[in-house]
C-alpha positions in Angstrom: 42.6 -2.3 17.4 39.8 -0.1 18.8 41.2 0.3 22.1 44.7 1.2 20.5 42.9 3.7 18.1 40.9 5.2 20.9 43.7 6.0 22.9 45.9 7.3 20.2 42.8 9.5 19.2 42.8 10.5 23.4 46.2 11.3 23.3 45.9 13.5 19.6 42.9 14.1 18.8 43.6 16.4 15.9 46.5 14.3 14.6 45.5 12.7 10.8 46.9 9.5 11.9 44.7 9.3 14.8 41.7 9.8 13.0 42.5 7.1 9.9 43.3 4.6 12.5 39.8 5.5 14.3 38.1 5.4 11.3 39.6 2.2 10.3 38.3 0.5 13.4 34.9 1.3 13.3 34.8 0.3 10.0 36.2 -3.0 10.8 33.9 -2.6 13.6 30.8 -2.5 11.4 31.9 -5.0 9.2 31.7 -7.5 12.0 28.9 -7.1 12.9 27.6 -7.4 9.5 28.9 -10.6 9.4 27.7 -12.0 12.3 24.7 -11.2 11.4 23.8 -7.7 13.4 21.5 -5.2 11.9 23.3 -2.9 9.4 24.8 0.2 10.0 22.7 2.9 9.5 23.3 6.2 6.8 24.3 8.3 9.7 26.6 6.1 10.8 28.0 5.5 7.8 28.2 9.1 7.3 30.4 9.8 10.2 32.7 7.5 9.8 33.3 8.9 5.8 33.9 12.5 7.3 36.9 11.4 9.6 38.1 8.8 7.6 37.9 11.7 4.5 39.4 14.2 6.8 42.1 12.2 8.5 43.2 11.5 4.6 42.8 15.1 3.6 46.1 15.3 5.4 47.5 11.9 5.3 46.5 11.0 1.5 49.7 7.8 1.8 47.1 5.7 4.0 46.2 2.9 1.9 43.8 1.6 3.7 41.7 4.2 4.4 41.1 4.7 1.2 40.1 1.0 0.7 37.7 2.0 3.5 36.4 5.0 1.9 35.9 3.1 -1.4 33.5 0.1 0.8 31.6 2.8 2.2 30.9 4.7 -1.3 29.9 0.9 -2.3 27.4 0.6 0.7 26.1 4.5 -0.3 25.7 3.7 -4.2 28.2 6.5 -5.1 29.7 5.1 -7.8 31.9 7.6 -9.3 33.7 8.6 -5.7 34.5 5.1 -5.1 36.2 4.3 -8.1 38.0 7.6 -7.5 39.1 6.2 -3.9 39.8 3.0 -5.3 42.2 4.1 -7.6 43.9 6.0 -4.8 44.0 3.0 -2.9 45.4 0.9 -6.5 48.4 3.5 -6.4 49.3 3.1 -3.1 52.9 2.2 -2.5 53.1 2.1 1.3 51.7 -1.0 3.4 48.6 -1.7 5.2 49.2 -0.3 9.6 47.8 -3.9 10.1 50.9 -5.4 8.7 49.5 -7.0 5.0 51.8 -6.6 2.2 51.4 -4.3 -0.5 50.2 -6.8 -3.1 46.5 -7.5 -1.2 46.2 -3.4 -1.1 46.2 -3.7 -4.4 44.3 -6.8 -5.1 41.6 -4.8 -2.7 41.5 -2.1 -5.0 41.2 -3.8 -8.0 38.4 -6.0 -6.1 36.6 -3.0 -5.4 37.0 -1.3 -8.9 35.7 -4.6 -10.2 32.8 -4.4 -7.5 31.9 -0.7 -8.8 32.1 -1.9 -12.3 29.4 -4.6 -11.3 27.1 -2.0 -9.8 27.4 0.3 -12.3 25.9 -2.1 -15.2 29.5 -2.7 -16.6 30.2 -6.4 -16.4 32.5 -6.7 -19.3 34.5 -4.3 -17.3 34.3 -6.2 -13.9 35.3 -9.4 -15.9 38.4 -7.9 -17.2 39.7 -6.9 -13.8 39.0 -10.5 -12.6 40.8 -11.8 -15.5 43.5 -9.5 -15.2 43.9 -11.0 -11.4 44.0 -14.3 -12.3 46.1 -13.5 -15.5 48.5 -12.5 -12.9 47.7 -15.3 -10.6 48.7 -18.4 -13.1 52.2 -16.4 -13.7 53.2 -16.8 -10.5 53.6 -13.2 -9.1 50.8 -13.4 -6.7 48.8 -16.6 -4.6 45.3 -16.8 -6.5 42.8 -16.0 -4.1 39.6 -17.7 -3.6 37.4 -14.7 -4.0 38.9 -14.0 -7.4 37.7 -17.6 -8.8 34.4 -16.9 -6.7 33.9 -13.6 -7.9 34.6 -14.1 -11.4 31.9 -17.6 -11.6 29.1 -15.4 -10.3 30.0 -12.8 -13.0 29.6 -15.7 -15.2 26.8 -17.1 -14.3 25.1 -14.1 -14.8 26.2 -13.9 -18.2 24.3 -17.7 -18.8 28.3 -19.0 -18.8 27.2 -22.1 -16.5 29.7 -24.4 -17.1 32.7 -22.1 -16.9 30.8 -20.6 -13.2 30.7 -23.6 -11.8 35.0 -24.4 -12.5 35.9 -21.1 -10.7 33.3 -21.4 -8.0 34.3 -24.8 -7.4 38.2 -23.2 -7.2 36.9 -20.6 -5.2 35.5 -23.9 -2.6 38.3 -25.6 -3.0 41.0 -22.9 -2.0 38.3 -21.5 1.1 38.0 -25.4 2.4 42.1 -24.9 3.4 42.3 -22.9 6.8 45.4 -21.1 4.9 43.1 -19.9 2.4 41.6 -17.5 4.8 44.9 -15.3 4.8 44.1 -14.9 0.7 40.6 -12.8 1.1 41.9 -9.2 0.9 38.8 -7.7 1.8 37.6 -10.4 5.0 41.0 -10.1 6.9 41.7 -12.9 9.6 42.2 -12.4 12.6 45.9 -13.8 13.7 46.3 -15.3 17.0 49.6 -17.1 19.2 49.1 -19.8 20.6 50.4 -20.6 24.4 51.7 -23.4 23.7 53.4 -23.1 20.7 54.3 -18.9 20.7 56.4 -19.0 17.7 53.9 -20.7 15.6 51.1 -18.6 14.3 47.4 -20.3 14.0 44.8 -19.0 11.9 40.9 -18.2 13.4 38.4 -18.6 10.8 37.1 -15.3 11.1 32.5 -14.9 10.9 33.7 -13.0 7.2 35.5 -15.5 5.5 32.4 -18.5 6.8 30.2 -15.9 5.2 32.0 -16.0 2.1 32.2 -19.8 1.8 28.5 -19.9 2.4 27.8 -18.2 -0.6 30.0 -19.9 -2.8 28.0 -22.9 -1.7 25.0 -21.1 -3.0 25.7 -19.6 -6.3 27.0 -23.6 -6.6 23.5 -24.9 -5.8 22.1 -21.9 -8.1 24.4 -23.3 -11.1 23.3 -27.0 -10.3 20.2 -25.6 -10.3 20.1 -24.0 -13.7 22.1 -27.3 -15.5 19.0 -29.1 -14.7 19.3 -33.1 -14.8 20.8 -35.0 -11.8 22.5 -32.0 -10.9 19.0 -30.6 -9.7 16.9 -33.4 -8.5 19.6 -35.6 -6.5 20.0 -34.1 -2.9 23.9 -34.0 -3.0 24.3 -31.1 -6.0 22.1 -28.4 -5.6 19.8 -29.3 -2.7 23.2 -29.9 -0.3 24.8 -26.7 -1.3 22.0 -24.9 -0.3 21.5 -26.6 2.8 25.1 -25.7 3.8 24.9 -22.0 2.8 21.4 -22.3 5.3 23.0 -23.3 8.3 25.7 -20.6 8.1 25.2 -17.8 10.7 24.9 -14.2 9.3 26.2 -14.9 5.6 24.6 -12.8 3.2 23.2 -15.4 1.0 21.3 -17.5 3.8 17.8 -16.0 3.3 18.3 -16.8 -0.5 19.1 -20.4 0.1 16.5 -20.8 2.3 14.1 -19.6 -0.5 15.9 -22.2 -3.0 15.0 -25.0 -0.8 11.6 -23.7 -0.3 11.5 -24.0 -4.4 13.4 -27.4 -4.5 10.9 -28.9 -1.8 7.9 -27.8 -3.9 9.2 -28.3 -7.6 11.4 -31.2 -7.4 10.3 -33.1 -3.7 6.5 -32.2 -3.6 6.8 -31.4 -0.1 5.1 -28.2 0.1 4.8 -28.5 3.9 8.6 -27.9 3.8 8.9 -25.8 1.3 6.0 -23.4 3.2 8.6 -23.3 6.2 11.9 -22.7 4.1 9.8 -19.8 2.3 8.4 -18.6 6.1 12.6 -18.8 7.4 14.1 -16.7 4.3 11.4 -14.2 4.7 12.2 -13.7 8.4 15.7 -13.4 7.5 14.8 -10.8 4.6 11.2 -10.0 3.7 12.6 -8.6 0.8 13.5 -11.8 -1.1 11.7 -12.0 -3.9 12.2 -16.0 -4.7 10.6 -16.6 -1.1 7.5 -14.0 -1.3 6.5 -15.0 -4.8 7.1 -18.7 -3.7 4.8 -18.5 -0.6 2.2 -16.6 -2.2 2.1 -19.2 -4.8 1.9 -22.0 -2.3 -1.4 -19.9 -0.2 -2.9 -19.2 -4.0 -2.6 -22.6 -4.7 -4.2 -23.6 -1.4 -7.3 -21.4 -2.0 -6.1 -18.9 1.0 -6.2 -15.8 -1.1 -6.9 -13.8 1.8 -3.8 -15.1 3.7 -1.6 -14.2 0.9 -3.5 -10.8 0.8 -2.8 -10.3 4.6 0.9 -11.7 4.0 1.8 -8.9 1.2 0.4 -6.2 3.2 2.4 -6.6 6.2 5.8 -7.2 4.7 4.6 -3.9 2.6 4.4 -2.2 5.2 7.2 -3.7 7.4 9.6 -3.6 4.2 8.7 -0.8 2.0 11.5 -1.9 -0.5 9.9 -5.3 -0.8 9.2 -5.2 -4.2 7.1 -8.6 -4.8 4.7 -7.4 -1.5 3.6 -4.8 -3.3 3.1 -6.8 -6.6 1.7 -9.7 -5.0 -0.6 -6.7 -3.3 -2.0 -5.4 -6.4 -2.3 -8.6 -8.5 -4.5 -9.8 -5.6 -6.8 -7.1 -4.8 -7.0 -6.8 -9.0 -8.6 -10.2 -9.1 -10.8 -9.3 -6.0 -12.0 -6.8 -8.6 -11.0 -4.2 -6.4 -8.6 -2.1 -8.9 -9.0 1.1 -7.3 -7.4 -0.4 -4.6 -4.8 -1.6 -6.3 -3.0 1.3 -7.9 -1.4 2.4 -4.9 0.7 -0.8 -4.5 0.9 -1.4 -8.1 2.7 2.5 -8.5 4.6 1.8 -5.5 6.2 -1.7 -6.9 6.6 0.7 -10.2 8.7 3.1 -7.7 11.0 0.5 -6.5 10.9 -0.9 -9.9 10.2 1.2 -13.0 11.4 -1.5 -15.5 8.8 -4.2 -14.7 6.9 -4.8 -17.7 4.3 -7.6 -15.7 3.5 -4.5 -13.2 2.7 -1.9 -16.4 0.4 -4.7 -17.8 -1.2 -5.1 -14.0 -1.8 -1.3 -13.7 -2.9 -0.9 -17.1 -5.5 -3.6 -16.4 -6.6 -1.7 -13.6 -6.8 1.5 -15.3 -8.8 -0.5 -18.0 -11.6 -1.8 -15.6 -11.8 1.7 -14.0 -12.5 3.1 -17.3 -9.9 5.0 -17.9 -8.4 4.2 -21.5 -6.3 7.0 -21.7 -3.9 6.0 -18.7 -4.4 2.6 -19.6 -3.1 2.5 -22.9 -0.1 4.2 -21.9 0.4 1.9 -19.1 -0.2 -1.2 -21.9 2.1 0.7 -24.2 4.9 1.1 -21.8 4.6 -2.4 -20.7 5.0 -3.4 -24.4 8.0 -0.9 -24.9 9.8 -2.9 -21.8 8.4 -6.6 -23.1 7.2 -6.7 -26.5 6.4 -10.1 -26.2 3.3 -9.6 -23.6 0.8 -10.9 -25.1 -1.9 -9.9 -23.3 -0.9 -6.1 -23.1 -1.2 -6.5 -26.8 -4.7 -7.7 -27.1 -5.9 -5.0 -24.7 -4.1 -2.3 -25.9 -5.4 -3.4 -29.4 -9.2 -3.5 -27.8 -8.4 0.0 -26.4 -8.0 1.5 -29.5 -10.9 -0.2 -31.1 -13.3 1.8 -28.8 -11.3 4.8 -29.1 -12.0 3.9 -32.9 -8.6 4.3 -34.2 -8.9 1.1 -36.3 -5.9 0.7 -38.0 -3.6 1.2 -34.7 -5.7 -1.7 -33.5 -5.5 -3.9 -36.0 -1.4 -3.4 -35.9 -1.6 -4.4 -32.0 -3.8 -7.8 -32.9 -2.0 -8.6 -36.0 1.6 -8.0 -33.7 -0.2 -10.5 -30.9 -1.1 -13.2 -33.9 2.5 -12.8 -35.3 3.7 -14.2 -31.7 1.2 -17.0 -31.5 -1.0 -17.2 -34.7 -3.4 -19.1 -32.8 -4.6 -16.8 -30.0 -8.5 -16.9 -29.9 -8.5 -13.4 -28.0 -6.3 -11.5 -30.7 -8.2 -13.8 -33.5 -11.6 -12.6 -32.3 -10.1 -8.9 -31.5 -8.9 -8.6 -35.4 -11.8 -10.0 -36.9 -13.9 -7.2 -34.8 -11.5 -4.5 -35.5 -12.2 -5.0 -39.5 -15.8 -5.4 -39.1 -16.0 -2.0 -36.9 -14.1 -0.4 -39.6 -15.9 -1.9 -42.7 -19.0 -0.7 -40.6 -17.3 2.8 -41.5 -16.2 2.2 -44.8 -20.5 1.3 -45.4 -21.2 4.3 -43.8 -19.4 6.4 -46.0 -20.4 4.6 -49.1 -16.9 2.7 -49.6 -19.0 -0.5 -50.1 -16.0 -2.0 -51.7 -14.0 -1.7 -48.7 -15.8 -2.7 -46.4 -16.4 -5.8 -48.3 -12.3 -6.5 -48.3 -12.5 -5.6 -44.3 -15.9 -8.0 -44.4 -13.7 -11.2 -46.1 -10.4 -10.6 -43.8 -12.8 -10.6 -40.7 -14.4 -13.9 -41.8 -11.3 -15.4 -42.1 -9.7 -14.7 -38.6 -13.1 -15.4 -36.9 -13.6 -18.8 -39.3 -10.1 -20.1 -38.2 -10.9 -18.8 -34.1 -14.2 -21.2 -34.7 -12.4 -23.9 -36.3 -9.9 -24.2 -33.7 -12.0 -23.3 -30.4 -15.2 -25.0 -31.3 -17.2 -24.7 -28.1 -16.3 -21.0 -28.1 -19.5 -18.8 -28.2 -18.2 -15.6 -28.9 -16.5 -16.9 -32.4 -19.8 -17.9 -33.8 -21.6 -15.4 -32.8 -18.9 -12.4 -34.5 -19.2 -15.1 -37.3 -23.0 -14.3 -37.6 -22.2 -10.8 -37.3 -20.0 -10.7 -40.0 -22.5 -12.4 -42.0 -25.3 -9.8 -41.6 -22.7 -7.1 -42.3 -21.9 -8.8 -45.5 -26.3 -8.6 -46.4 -26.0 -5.1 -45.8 -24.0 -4.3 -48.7 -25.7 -3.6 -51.6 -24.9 -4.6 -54.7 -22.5 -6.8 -52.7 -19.2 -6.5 -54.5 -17.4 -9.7 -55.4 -14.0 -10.6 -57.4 -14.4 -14.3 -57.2 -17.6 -15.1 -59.6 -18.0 -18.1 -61.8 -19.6 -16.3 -64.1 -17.2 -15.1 -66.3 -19.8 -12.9 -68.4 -21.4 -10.7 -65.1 -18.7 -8.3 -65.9 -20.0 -6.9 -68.8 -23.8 -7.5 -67.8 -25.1 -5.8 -64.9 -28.1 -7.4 -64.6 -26.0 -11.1 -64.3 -23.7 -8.7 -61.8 -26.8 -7.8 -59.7 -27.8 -11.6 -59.8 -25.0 -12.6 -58.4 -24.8 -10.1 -55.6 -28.2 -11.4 -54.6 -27.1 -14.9 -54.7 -24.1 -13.6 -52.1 -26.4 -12.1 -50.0 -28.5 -14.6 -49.3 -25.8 -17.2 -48.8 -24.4 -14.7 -46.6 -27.5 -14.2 -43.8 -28.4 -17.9 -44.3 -24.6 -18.4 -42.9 -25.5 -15.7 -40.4 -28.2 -17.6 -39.1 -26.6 -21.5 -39.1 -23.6 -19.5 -36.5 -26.0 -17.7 -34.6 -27.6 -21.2 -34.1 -24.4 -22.9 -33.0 -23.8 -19.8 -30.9 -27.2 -20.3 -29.0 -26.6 -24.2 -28.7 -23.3 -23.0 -27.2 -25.3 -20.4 -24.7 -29.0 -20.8 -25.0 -29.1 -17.8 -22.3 -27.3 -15.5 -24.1 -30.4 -12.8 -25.2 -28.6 -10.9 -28.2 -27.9 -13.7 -30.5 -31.5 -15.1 -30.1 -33.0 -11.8 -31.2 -30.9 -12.0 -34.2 -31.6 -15.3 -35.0 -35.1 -14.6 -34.6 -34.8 -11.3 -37.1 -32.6 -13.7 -39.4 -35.5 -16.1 -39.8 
């Protein structure tokens, strides 16, 4: 087709015609070589192949298949509003395809890639209905389903958590791609059609590099769904493990780096080989250094090893030799952050929030490095976006709530800890962060006079950092807040109490005083039992022995 086009462009250059047809083979050009496995075309490329398809159709709008073109290129450029335009143009075609396809794939192509723009645009309900709509018309009998409408529609599924109903239509889509005739269904991965010698009026079928590609990733999103059903289905090497290995060993298909990166997580999860698993991660990220499945895997894999710096050397170059790898520059800053280098690690940490702006783990990884520089301010923010995104993140919780402690906005804190406890009532870090919220604050309230205040605060403290103590014995820092609280309890005087036996201190304040001596005393002699536990706990630690020694 190029040769043809070239001379027809040679012999009328300025003709419409001649450009659409020229246009039309360079596209099928790069697609090609896409599939077998050749770098990408490059933007410029790209570009000058949209200005003479655009400007052969300026004059010759009837050309179908240009404007399929067109739509695939607005796909590869994320313009998502022109392509649906040229779709549509495409959709209300009524002349053929000039390579000879009827009219009914130029329209399943348009609806495919209307579908395809609907995906990328966010709107799967919308990309479902198109596929439905196909296959609607598909089980009436006016047009041959298709295997890419069964293999399109399972992934959309399967995205949507629909496992069982993904894995029917992929298994369709298998089905109808394991015929050789299936390959003249794929609107969108043309065969190529060739005579034989020996038999000229017979026409064979060439399974083109396009439609292997495509079988190759129905194999995958097959081993994915095997995957995710869990059982058999993900331990026994014929289900998930043999899909993947298929959609490996297929030359230049899109989905090969992935499946290498699936095996990598089979071998280590399920087979405990992490020798092969290492390799399989090592193959997909020389494929694409941008998986994620495979850089996170392999990172894992040196982490657990104790070869921290490996990993470290690992994220750096694919950061730098894939900018748009987005666990690289994660993996980066998580690592250098536990180096306790977090200066360092807010350039890679803002550069994954670049790529990324939605990650709540990398907000709650910059926010801890803003925390250990010392500075709250960007911290917090960075903790409170990472809660806005996640609000189950524990951890952002806790420190966002020991933030605003220091910044002493007490009652903001005490929201953040009580929010963390509310998610798991157990946590010894938001237990311990409540219970010295309240006592900051009741230290406050006795500083303004509100002694009954800070004797509620005082009680409500006790009884986080009593429960902290009662579940984490061997925990210092419980018993030693639990001594603290007790000595803030002896400052108060008269201590203020609601629970007394005595029914008749009410009326007599000398009983009254009695019995807010009695408190007090109880409560240092408390103080000092928990700063003895805390001291059998750490014997070196210098503050609680001072106390103990003042408490005696």
């Amino acid at each position: 087709m190029r040769r043809y086009s070239r001379q027809l462009v040679h012999s009328h250059p300025w003709a419409p015609s001649s450009q659409v047809a020229w246009g039309l083979a360079l596209f099928q050009h790069l697609q090609l070589q896409s599939c077998s496995g050749a770098p990408s075309a490059g933007p410029a490329i790209l570009k000058q192949v949209f200005r003479m398809l655009h400007a052969g159709l300026a004059e010759c709008p009837e050309r179908a298949a240009g404007w399929l073109a067109l739509g695939e290129i607005e796909l590869a450029r994320n313009g998502l509003t022109r392509l649906t335009e040229q779709h549509r143009d495409g959709n209300s075609s009524g002349i053929w395809v000039c390579t000879g396809y009827p009219v009914v794939n130029v329209r399943q192509v348009a609806m495919r890639g209307l579908a395809h723009a609907a995906q990328a645009d966010g709107d799967l309900p919308g990309a479902m209905c198109i596929y439905e709509r196909l296959l609607g018309t598909a089980r009436l009998g006016h047009i041959q389903a298709a295997h890419w409408m069964h293999g399109d529609y399972g992934w959309l599924h399967l995205q949507q958590g629909n496992l069982k109903v993904a894995k029917h239509h992929l298994e369709q889509a298998l089905a109808l791609a394991s015929n050789p005739s299936a390959a003249t269904l794929s609107p969108l991965r043309r065969p190529f059609r060739s005579l034989s010698r020996s038999a000229p009026h017979t026409p064979t079928f060439e399974t083109p590099p396009a439609f292997l590609t495509e079988v190759a990733d129905y194999r995958f999103r097959l081993g994915r769904i095997c995957w995710e059903l869990g059982g058999a289905l993900r331990t026994d090497k014929q289900h998930a493990h043999a899909h993947w290995l298929a959609a490996a060993a297929a030359e230049g298909a899109l989905s090969r780096a992935a499946a290498f990166a699936w095996l990598g997580k089979y071998y280590r999860e399920v087979a405990g080989d992490t020798g092969k698993a290492r390799r399989c991660y090592q193959r997909a990220l020389a494929i694409d250094p941008v998986d994620d499945v495979a850089g996170r895997g392999l990172c894992g894999l040196l982490n657990a090893a104790g070869s921290q710096e490996t990993a470290l050397k690992l994220c750096q170059e694919i950061a730098t030799r894939a900018p748009k790898a987005l666990w690289a520059w994660q993996g980066l800053g998580r690592l250098l952050l536990d180096q306790g280098r977090p200066e360092a690690a807010l350039v890679p940490l803002q550069s994954a929030l670049r790529l990324d702006p939605r990650a709540a783990a990398t907000w709650e990884a910059l926010g801890a490095a803003y925390h250990k520089l010392g500075r709250l301010t960007a911290a917090l923010k960075a903790y409170g976006r990472s809660i806005e995104l996640e609000p189950m993140r524990i951890y952002a919780l806790v420190q966002s709530g020991t933030i605003l402690r220091e910044l002493g906005s007490y009652p903001d804190s005490e929201a953040r800890f009580q929010q963390a406890l509310h998610l798991e009532k157990d946590h010894p870090a938001a237990q311990l962060g409540a219970a010295e919220t309240m006592l900051s604050s009741a230290r406050r309230h006795l500083a303004l006079g509100a002694s009954g205040l800070a004797a509620a605060e005082l009680r409500r403290a006790a009884k986080h950092a009593s429960a902290c103590a009662a579940a984490n014995g061997q925990l210092e820092a419980a018993w030693k807040l639990l001594g603290d609280i007790g000595l803030a309890f002896h400052a108060i005087t008269p201590l203020p109490t609601t629970d007394s036996p005595h029914a008749d201190t009410a009326k007599d304040p000398a009983a009254a005083a009695f019995v807010g001596w009695e408190a007090r005393i109880r409560a240092v002699q408390g103080a000092g039992r928990t700063y003895c536990k805390a001291l059998h706990l750490a014997p070196w630690r210098g503050s609680a022995l001072c106390v103990s020694y003042e408490v005696g």
